[in-house]
mmJSON file of the N, C-alpha and C atoms, coordinates in Angstrom:
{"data_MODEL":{"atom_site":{
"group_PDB":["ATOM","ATOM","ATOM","ATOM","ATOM","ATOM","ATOM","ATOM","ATOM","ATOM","ATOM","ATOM","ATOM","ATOM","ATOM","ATOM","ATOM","ATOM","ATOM","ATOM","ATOM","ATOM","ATOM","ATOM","ATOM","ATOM","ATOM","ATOM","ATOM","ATOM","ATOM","ATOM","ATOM","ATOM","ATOM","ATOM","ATOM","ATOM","ATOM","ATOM","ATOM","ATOM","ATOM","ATOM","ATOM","ATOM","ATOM","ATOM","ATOM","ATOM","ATOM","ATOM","ATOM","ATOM","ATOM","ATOM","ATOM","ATOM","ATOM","ATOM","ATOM","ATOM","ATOM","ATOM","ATOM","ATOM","ATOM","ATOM","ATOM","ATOM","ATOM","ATOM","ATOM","ATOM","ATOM","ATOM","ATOM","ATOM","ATOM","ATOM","ATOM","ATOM","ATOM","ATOM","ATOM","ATOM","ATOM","ATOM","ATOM","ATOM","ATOM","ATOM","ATOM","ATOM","ATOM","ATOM","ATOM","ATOM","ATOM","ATOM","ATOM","ATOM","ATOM","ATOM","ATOM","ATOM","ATOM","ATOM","ATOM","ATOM","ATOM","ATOM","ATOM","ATOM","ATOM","ATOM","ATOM","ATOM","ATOM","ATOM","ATOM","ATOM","ATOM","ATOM","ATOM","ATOM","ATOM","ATOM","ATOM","ATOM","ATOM","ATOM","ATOM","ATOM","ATOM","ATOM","ATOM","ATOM","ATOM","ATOM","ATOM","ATOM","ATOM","ATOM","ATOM","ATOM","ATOM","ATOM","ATOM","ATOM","ATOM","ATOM","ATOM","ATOM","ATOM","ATOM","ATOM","ATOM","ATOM","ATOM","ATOM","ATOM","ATOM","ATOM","ATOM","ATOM","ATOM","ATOM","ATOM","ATOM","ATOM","ATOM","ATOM","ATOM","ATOM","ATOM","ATOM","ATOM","ATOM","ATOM","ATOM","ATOM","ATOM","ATOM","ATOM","ATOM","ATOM","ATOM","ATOM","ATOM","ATOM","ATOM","ATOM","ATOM","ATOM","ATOM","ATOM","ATOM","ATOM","ATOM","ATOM"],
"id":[1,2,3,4,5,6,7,8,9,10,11,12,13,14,15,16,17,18,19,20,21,22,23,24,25,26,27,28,29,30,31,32,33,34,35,36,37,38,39,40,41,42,43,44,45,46,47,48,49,50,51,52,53,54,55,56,57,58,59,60,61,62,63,64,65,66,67,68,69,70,71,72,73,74,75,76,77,78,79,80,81,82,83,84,85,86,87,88,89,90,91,92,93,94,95,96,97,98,99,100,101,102,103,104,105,106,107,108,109,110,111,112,113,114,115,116,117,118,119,120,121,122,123,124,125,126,127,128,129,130,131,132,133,134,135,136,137,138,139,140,141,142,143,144,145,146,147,148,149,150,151,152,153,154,155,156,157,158,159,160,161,162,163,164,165,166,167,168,169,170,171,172,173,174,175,176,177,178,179,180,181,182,183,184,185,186,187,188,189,190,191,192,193,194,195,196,197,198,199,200,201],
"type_symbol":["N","C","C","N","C","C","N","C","C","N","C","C","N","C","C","N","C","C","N","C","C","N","C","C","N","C","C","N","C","C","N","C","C","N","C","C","N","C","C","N","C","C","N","C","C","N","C","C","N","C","C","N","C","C","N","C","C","N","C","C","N","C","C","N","C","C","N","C","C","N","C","C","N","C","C","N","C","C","N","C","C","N","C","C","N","C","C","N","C","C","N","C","C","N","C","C","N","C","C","N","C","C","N","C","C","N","C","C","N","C","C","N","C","C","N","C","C","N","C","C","N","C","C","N","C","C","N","C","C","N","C","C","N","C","C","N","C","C","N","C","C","N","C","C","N","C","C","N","C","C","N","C","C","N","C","C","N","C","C","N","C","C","N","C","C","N","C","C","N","C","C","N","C","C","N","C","C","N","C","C","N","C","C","N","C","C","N","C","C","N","C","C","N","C","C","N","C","C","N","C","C"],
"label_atom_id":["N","CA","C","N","CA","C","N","CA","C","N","CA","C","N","CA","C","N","CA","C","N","CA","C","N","CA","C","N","CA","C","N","CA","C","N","CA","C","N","CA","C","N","CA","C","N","CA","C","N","CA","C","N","CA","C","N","CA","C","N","CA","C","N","CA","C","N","CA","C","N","CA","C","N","CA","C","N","CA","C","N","CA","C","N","CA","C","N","CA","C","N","CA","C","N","CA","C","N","CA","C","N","CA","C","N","CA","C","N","CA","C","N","CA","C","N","CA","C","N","CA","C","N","CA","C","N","CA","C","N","CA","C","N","CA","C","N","CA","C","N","CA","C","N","CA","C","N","CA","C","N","CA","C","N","CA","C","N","CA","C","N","CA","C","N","CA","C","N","CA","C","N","CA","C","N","CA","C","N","CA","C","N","CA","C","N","CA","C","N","CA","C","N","CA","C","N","CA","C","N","CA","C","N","CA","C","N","CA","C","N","CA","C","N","CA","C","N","CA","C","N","CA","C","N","CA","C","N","CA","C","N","CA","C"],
"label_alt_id":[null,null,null,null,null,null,null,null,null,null,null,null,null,null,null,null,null,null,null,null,null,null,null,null,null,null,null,null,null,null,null,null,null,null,null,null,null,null,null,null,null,null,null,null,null,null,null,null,null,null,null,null,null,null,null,null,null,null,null,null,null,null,null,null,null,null,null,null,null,null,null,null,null,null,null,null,null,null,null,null,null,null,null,null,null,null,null,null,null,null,null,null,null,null,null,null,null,null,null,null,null,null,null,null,null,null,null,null,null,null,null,null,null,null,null,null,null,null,null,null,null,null,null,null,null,null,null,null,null,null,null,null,null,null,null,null,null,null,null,null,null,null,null,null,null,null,null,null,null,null,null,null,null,null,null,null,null,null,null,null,null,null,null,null,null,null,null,null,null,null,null,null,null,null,null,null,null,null,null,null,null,null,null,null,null,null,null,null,null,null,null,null,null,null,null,null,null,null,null,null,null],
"label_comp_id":["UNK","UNK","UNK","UNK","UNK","UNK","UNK","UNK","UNK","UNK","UNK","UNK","UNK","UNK","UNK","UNK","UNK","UNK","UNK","UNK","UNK","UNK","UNK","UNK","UNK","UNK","UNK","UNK","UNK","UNK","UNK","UNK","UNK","UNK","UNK","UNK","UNK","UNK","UNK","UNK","UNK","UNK","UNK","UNK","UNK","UNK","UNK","UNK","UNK","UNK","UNK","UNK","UNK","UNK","UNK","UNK","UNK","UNK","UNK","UNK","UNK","UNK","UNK","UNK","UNK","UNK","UNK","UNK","UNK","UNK","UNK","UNK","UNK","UNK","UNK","UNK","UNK","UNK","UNK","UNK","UNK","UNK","UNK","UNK","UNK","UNK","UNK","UNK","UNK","UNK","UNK","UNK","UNK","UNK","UNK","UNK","UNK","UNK","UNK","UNK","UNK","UNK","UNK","UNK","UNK","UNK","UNK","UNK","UNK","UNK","UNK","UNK","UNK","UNK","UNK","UNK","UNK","UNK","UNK","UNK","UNK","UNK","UNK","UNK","UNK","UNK","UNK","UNK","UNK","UNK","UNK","UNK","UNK","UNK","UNK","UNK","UNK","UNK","UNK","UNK","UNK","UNK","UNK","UNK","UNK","UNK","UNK","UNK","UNK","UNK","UNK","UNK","UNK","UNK","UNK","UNK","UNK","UNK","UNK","UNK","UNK","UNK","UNK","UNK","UNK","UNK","UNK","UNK","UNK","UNK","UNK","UNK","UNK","UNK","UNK","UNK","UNK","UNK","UNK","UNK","UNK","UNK","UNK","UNK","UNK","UNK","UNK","UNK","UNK","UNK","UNK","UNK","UNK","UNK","UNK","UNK","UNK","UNK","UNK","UNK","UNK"],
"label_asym_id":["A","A","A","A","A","A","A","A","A","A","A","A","A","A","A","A","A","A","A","A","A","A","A","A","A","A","A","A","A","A","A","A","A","A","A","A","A","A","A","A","A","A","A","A","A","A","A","A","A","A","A","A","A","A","A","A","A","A","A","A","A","A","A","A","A","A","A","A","A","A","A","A","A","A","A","A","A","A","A","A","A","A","A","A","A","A","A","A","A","A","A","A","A","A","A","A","A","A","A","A","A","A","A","A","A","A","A","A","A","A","A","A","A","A","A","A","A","A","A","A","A","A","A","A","A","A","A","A","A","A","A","A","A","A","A","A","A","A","A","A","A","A","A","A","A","A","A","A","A","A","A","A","A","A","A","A","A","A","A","A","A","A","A","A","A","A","A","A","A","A","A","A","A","A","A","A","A","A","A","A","A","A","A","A","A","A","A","A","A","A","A","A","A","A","A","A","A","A","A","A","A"],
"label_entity_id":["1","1","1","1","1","1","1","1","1","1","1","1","1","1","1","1","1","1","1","1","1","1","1","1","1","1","1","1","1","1","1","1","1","1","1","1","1","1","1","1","1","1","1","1","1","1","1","1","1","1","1","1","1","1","1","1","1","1","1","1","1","1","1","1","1","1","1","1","1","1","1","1","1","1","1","1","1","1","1","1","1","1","1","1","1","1","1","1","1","1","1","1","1","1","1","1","1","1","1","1","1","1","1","1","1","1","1","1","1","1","1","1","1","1","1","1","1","1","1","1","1","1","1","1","1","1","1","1","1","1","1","1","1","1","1","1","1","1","1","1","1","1","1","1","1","1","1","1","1","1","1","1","1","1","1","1","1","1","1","1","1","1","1","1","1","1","1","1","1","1","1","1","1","1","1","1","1","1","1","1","1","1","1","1","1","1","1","1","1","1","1","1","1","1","1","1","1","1","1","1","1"],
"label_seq_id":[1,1,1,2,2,2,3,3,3,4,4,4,5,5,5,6,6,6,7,7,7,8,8,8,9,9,9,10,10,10,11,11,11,12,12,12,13,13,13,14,14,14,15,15,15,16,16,16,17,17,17,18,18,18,19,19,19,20,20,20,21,21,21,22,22,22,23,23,23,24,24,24,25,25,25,26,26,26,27,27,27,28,28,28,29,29,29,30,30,30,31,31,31,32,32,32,33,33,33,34,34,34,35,35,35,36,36,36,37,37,37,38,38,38,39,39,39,40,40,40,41,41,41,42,42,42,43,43,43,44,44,44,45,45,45,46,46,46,47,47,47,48,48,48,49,49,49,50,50,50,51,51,51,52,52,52,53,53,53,54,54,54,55,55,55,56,56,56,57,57,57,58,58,58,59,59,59,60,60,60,61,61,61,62,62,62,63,63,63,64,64,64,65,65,65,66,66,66,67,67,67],
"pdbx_PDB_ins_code":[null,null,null,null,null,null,null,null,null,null,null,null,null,null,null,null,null,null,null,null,null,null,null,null,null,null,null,null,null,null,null,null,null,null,null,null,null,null,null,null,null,null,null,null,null,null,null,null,null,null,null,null,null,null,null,null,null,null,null,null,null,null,null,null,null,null,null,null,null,null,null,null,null,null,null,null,null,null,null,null,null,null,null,null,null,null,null,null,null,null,null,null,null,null,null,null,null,null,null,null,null,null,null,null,null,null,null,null,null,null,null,null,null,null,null,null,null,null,null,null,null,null,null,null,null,null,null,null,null,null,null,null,null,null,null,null,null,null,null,null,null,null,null,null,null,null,null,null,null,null,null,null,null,null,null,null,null,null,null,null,null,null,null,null,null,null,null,null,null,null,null,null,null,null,null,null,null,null,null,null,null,null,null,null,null,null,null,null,null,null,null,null,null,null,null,null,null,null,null,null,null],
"Cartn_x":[-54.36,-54.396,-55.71,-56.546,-57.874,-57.914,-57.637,-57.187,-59.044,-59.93,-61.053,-61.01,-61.271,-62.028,-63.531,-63.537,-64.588,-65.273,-66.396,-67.354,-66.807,-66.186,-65.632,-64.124,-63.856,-62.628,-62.51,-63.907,-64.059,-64.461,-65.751,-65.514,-64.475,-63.433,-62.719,-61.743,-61.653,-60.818,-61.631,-62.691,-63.816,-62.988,-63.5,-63.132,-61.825,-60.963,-59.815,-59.34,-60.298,-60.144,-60.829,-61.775,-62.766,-61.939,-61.465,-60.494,-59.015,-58.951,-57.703,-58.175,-59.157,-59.701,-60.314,-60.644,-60.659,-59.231,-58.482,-57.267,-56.787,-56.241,-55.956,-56.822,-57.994,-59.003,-58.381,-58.445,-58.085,-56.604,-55.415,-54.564,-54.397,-55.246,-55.4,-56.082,-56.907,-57.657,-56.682,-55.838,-54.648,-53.867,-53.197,-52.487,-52.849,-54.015,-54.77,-54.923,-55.337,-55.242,-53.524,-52.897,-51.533,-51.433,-51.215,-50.967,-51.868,-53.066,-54.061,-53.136,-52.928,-52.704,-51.124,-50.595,-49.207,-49.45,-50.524,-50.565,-50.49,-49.689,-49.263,-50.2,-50.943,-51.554,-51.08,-50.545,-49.629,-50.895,-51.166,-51.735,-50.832,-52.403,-52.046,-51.963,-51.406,-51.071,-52.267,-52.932,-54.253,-53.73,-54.597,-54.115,-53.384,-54.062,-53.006,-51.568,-51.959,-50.775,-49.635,-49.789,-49.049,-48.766,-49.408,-49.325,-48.124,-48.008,-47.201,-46.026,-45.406,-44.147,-43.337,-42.388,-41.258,-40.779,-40.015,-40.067,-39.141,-37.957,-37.343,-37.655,-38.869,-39.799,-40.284,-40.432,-41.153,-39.652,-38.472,-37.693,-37.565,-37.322,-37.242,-39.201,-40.013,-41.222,-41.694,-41.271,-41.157,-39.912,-40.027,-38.567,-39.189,-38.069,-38.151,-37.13,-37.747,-36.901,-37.036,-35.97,-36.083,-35.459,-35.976,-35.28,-34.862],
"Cartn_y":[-122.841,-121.422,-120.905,-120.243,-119.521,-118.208,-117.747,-116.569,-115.402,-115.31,-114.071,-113.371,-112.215,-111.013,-110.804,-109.887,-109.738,-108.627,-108.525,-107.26,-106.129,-105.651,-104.508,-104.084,-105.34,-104.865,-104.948,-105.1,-105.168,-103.753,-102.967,-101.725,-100.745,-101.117,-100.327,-100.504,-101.492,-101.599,-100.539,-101.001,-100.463,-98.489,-98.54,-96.603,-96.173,-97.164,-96.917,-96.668,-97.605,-97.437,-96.368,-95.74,-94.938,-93.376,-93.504,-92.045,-91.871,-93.411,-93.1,-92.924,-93.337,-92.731,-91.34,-90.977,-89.451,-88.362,-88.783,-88.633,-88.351,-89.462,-89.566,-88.54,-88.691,-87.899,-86.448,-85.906,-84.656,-83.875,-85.192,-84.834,-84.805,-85.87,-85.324,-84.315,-83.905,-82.618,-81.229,-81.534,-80.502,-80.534,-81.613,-81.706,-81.169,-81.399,-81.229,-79.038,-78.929,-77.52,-76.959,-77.639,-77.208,-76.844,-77.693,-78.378,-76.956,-77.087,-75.819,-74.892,-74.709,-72.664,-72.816,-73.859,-73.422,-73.557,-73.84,-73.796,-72.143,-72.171,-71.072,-70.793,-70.238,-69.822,-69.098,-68.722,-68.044,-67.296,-65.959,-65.867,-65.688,-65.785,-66.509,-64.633,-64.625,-63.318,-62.808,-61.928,-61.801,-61.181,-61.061,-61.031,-59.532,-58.18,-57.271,-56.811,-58.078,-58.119,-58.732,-59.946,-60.524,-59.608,-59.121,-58.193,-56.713,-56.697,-55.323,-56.105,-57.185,-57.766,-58.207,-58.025,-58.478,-59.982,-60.197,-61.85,-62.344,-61.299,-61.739,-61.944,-61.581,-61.722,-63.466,-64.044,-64.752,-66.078,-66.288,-66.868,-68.011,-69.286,-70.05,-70.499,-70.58,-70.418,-71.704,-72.141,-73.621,-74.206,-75.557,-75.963,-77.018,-77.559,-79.312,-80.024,-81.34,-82.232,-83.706,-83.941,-85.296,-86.15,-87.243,-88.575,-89.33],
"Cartn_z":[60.484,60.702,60.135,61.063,60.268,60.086,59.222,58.824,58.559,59.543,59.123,59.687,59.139,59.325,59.571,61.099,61.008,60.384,60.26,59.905,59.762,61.557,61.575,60.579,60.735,59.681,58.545,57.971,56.576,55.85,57.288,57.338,57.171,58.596,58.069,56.952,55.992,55.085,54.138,53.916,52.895,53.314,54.299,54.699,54.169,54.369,54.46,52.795,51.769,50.465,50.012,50.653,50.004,50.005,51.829,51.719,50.734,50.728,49.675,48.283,48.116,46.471,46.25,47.476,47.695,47.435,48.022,47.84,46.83,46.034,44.644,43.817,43.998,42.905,42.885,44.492,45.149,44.052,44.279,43.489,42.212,41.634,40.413,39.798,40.508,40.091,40.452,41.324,41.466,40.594,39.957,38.748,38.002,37.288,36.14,36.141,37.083,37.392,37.148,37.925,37.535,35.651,35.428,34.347,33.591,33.56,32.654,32.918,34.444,34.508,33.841,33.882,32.637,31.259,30.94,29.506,28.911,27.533,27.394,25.58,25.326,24.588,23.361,22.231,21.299,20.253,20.131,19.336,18.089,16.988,15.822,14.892,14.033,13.624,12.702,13.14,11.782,10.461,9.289,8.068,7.865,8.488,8.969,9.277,10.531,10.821,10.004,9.479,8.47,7.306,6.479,5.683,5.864,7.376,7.782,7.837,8.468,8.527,7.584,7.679,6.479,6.815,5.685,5.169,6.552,7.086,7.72,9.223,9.581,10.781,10.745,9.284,9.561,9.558,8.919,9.239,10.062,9.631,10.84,10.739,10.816,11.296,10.431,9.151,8.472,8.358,9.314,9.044,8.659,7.814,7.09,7.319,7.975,8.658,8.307,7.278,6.701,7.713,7.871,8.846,8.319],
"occupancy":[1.0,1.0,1.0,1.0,1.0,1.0,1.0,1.0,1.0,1.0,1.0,1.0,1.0,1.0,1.0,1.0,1.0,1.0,1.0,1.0,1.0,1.0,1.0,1.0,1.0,1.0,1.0,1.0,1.0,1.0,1.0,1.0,1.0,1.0,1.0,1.0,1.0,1.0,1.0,1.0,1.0,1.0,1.0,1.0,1.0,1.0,1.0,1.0,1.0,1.0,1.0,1.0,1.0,1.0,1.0,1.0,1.0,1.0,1.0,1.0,1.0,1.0,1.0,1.0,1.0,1.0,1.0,1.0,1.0,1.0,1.0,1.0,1.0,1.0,1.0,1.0,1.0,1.0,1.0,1.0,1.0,1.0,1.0,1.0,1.0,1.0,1.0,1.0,1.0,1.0,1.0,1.0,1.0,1.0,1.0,1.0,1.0,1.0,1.0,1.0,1.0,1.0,1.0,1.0,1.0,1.0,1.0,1.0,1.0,1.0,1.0,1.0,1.0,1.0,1.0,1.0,1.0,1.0,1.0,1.0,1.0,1.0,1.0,1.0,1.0,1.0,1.0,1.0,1.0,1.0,1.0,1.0,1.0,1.0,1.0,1.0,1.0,1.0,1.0,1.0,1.0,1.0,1.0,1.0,1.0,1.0,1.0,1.0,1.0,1.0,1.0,1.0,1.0,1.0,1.0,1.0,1.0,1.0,1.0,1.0,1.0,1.0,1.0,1.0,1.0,1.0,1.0,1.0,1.0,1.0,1.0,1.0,1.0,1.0,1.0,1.0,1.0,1.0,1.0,1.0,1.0,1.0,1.0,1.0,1.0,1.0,1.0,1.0,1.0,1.0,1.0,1.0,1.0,1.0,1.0,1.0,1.0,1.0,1.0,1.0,1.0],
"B_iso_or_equiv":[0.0,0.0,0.0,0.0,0.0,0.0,0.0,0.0,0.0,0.0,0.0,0.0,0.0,0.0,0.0,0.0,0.0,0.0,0.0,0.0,0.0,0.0,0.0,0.0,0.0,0.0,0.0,0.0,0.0,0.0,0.0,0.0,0.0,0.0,0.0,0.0,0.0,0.0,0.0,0.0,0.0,0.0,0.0,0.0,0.0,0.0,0.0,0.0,0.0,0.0,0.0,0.0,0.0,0.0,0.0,0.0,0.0,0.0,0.0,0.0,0.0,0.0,0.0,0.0,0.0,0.0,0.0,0.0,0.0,0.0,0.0,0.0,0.0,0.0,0.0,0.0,0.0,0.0,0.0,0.0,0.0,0.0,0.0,0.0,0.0,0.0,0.0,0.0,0.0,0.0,0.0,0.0,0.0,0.0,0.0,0.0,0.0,0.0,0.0,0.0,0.0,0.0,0.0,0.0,0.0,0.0,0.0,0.0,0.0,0.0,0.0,0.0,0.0,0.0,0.0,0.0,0.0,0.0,0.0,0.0,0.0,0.0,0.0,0.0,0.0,0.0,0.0,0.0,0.0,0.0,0.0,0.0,0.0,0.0,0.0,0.0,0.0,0.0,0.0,0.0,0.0,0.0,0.0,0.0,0.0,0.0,0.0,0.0,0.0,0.0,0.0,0.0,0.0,0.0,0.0,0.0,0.0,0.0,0.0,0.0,0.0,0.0,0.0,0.0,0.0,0.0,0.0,0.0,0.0,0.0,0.0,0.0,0.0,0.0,0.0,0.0,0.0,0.0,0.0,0.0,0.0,0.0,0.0,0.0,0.0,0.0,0.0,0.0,0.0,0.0,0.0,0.0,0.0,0.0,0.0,0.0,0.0,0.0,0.0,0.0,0.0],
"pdbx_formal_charge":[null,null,null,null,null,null,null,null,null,null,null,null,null,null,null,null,null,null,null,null,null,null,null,null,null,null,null,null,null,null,null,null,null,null,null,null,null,null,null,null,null,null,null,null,null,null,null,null,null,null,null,null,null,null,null,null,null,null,null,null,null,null,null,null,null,null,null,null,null,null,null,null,null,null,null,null,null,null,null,null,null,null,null,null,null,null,null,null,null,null,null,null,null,null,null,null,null,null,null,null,null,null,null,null,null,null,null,null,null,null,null,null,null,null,null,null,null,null,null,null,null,null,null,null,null,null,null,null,null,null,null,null,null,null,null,null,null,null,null,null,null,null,null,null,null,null,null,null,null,null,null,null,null,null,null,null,null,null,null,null,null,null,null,null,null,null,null,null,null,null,null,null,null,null,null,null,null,null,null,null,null,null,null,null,null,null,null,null,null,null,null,null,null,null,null,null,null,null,null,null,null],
"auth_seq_id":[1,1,1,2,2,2,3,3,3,4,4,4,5,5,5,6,6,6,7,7,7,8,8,8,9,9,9,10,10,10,11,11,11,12,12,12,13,13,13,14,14,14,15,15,15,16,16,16,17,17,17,18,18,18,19,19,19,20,20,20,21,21,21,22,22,22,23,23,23,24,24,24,25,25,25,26,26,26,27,27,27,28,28,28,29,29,29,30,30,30,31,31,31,32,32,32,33,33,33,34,34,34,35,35,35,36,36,36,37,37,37,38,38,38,39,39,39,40,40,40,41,41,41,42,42,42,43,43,43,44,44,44,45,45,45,46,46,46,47,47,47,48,48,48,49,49,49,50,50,50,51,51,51,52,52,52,53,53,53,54,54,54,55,55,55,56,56,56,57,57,57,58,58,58,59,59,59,60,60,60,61,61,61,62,62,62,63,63,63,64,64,64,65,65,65,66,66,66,67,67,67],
"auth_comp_id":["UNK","UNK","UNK","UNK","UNK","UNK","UNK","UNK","UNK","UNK","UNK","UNK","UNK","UNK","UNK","UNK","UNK","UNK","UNK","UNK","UNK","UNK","UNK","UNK","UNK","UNK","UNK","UNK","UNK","UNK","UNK","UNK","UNK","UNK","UNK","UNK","UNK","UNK","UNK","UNK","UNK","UNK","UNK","UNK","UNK","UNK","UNK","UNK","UNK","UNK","UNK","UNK","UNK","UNK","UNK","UNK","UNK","UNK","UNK","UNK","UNK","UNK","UNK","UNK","UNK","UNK","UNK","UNK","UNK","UNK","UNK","UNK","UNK","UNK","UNK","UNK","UNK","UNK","UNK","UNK","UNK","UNK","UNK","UNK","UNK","UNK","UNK","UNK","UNK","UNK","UNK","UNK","UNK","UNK","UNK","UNK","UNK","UNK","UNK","UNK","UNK","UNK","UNK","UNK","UNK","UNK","UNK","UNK","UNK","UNK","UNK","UNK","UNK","UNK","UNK","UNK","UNK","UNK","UNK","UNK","UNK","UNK","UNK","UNK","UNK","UNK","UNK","UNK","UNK","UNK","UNK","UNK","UNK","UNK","UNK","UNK","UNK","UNK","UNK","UNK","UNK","UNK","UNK","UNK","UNK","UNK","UNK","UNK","UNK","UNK","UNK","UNK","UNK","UNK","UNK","UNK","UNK","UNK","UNK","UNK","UNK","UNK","UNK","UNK","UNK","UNK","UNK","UNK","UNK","UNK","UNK","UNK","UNK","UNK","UNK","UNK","UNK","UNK","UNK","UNK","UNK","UNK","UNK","UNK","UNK","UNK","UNK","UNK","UNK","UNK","UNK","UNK","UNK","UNK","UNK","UNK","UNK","UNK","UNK","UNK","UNK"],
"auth_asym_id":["A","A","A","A","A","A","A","A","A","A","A","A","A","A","A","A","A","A","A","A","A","A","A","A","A","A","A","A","A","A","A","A","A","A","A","A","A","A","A","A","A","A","A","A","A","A","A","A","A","A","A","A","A","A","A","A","A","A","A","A","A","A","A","A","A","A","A","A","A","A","A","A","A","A","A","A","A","A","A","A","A","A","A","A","A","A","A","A","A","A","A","A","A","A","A","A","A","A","A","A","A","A","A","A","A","A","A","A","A","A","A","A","A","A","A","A","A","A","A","A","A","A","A","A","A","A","A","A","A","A","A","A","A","A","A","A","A","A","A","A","A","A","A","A","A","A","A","A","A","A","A","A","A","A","A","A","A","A","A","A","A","A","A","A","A","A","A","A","A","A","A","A","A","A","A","A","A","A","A","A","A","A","A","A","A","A","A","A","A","A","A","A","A","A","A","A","A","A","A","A","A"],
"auth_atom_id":["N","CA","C","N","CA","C","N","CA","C","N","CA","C","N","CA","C","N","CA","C","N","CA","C","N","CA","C","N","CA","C","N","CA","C","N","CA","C","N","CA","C","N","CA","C","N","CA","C","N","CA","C","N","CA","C","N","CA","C","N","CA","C","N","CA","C","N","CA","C","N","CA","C","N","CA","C","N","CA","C","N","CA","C","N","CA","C","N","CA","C","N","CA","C","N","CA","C","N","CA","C","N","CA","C","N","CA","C","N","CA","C","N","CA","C","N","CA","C","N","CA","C","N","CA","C","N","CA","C","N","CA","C","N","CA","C","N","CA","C","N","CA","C","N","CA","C","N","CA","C","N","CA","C","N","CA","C","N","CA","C","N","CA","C","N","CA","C","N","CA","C","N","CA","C","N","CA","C","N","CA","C","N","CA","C","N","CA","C","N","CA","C","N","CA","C","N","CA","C","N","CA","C","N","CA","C","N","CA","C","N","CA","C","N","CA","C","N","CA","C","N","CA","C","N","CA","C","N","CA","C","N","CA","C"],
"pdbx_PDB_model_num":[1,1,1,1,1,1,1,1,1,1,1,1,1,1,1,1,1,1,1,1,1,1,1,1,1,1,1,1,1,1,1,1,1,1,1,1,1,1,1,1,1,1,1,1,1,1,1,1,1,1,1,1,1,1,1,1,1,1,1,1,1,1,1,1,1,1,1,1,1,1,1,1,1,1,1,1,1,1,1,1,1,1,1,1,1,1,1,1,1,1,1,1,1,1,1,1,1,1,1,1,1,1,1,1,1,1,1,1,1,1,1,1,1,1,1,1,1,1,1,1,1,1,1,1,1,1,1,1,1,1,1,1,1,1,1,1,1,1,1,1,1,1,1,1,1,1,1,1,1,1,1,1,1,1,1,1,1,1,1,1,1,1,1,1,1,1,1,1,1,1,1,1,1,1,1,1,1,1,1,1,1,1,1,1,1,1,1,1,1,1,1,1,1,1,1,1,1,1,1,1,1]
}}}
């Protein structure tokens, strides 16, 4: 059994890998975008602000967790 390929179909394998790595890239750069625009940002309380709130605002906010 002689199993070659010619030229042309080495081409199109070659094409055929190049658009699928296009591809992939494509979606991962969509992911990656996903992924940013849900990131959720928390600001951090300035010294003001901390200063105006009572103890029971801050509650909960250190927990300790022995294993």
């Amino acid at each position: 059994m002689n199993v070659t390929a010619s030229s042309a179909d080495y081409g199109q394998i070659a094409l055929t890998a190049s658009l699928a790595k296009k591809q992939q890239e494509a979606q991962g750069q969509t992911a990656l975008q996903l992924i940013e625009s849900t990131a959720v940002t928390v600001p951090q309380p300035t010294q003001v602000e901390s200063s105006k709130s009572s103890p029971n605002e801050r509650v909960g906010s250190n927990v300790n967790i022995m294993v």
